[in-house]
C-alpha positions, 0 to 999 in steps of 0.5 A: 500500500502506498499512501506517502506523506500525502495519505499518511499526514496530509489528507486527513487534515484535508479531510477535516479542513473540507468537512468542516468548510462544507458543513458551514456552507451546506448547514442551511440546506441540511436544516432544509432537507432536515425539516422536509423529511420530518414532515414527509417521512416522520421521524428520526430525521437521520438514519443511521446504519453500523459499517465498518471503516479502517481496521474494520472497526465498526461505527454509525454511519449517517444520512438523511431518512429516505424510506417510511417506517410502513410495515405488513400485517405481521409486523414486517417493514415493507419491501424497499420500493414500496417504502421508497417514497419520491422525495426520498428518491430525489434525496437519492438520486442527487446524493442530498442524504449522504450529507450527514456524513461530513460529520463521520468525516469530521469525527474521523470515521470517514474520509472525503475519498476512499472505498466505500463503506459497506454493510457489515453483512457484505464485508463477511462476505468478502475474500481476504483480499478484498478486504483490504480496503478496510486498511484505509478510511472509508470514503464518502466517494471513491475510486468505484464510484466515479466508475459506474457505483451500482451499475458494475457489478460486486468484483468490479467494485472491490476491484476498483477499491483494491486499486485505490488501497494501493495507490493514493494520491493528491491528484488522484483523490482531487480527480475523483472529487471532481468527477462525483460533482460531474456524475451528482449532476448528471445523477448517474449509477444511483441504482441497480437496474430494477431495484429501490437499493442495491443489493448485498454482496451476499445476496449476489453470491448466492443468486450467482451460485458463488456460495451455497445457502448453507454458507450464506446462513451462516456469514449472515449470522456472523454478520448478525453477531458482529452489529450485536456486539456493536450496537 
């Protein structure tokens, strides 16, 4: 892994310098989209989900709530296209509710550029290779990201995190940076192909025959074990 003195000193203090610059900038917008999602959504406002950042240490990733609390007769949340209301769609699709998320920046759970953070039950699902790219900060964009996010398939995105582990740079992160803005505006790779989210490593494995329901059971109760302990 080659971060130099730019990955190992210098992008941290770019991280909190920006986060912190944005957060002052952006405030009356998030308290905007704040009051919004508490009229049309309910609440909590914010939505927080376990992931694990460097070292694969687990914390509270934050965003803005895009989806209702609706459940079945039974007491079972809705599926995700049903709950997916159209003003958390646009929330999605132009990125406003990943704007909490400068906090885990400023808190240093986060960076502005790296591999994305995944769910826990994803990452128990990954090779050991592929789960290198927890040896840096999780991103807030990175290198899969301005390469198609949810339209390329799971090996292609580990691939391009794996990449970016291994080679980190001033010009690289400022290219990245500047290519989210481009694809934010042109709202391009929101979503897989027919769904609301898209979906888990492990759901892939298994629909693609790369692991047995055996296996699957038994990572996702390892998954399952992992967000109790941290919760």
């Amino acid at each position: 892994m080659k971060q130099g003195i730019y990955g190992r000193c210098i992008k941290r203090e770019l991280d909190v310098l920006l986060s912190a610059a944005a957060l002052a900038v952006l405030s009356p917008v998030m308290i905007i989209i704040a009051v919004l999602v508490r009229r049309k959504l309910g609440s909590p406002v914010l939505f927080t989900q376990l992931r694990p950042g460097r070292n694969e240490r687990i914390f509270k990733m934050y965003k803005f709530r895009t989806m209702t609390e609706e459940k079945d007769e039974d007491g079972n949340l809705l599926p995700d296209e049903v709950r997916l209301t159209k003003f958390g769609k646009f929330l999605r699709d132009s990125s406003l509710d990943e704007l909490p998320e400068l906090f885990n920046i400023l808190k240093g759970d986060m960076s502005l550029v790296g591999p994305r953070p995944q769910l826990v039950r994803d990452m128990v699902f990954m090779t050991k290779e592929q789960r290198r790219r927890h040896r840096v900060l999780q991103g807030l964009t990175g290198l899969a990201q301005v390469n198609g996010r949810n339209h390329i398939s799971w090996e292609q995105k580990l691939s391009y995190d794996q990449q970016y582990v291994e080679h980190i740079t001033f010009l690289g992160d400022l290219q990245i940076l500047l290519r989210t803005v481009g694809n934010v505006l042109k709202r391009e790779g929101i979503n897989m192909d027919g769904m609301a989210t898209a979906e888990d490593l492990g759901d892939y494995l298994l629909r693609t025959g790369q692991v047995d329901q055996k296996t699957y059971d038994r990572k996702q109760r390892i998954a399952g074990k992992i967000c109790a302990r941290n919760s």
